[in-house]
N, C-alpha and C positions, 0 to 999 in steps of 0.2 A: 269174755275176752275183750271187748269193744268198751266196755265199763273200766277195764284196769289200765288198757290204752289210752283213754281220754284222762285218767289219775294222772299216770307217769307226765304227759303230756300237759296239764295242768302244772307238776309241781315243776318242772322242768322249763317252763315259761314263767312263774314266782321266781325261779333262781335267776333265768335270767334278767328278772325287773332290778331284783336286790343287786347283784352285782352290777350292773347299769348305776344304777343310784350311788352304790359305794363309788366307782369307777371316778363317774361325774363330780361325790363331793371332795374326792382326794385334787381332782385337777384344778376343781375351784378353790379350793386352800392353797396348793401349789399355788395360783395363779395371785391371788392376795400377798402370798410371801412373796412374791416376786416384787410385785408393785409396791409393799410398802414396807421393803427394805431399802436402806443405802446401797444406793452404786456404790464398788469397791473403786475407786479412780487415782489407784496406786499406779 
């Protein structure tokens, strides 16, 4: 019981690294588009 606990528990802290990581590269891209686009100054 204590062995399949500690699994779930394992893969369940790998997901949450991998979505952290996506999370983080999507905002840094975001944040590059931001900065190295033209201001619109219609």
């Amino acid at each position: 019981m204590l062995k399949k606990l500690l699994i779930i528990v394992g893969v369940l802290g790998a997901a949450a690294l991998v979505a952290k990581k996506v999370k983080d590269s999507n905002d840094e891209r975001a944040l590059w588009h931001e900065a190295t686009t033209a201001p619109d100054l219609r």
